[in-house]
C-alpha positions, 0 to 999 in steps of 0.5 A, spaced: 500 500 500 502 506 498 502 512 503 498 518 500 498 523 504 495 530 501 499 535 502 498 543 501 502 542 494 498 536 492 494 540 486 501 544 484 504 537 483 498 534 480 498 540 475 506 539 474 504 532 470 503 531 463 498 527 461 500 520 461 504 521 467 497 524 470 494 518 466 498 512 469 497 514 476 490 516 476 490 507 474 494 506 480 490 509 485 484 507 482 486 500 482 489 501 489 482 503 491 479 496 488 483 492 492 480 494 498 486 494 503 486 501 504 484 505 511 478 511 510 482 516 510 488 512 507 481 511 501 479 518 502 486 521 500 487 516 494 479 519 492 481 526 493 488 524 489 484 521 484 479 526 482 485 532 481 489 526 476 482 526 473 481 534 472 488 533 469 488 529 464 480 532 462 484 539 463 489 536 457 485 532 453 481 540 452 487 542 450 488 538 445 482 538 442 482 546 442 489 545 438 485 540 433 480 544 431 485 551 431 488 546 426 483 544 422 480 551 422 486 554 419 486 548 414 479 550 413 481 558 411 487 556 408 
């Protein structure tokens, strides 16, 4: 078991991360919570951690999907 603490940076941390990064952890955390073996609180900060990967990696995917459609736009124009 992992020790997940939530710390005062956690979200300065999770905004560090690129998309996989953020992509491969929220699959640890979300496997950690699946087996079960977790305390409450140890559960509550996996599911707090959890969520900041999740908005990450929404946070990501918006980017890029922002970039496709400025490329396929300019494409349109040019």
């Amino acid at each position: 078991m992992t020790d997940v603490t939530p710390t005062a940076d956690a979200a300065t941390d999770v905004d560090a991360l690129s998309y996989e990064q953020a992509r491969d952890e929220l699959v640890r955390v979300v496997t950690e919570l699946e087996q079960g073996g977790a305390t409450l609180e140890q559960s509550i900060a996996l599911w707090e951690r959890g969520e900041a990967l999740a908005r990450r990696c929404e946070q990501w995917l918006i980017g890029a999907k922002e970039r496709l459609d400025a490329a396929r736009s300019a494409a349109g124009q040019g």
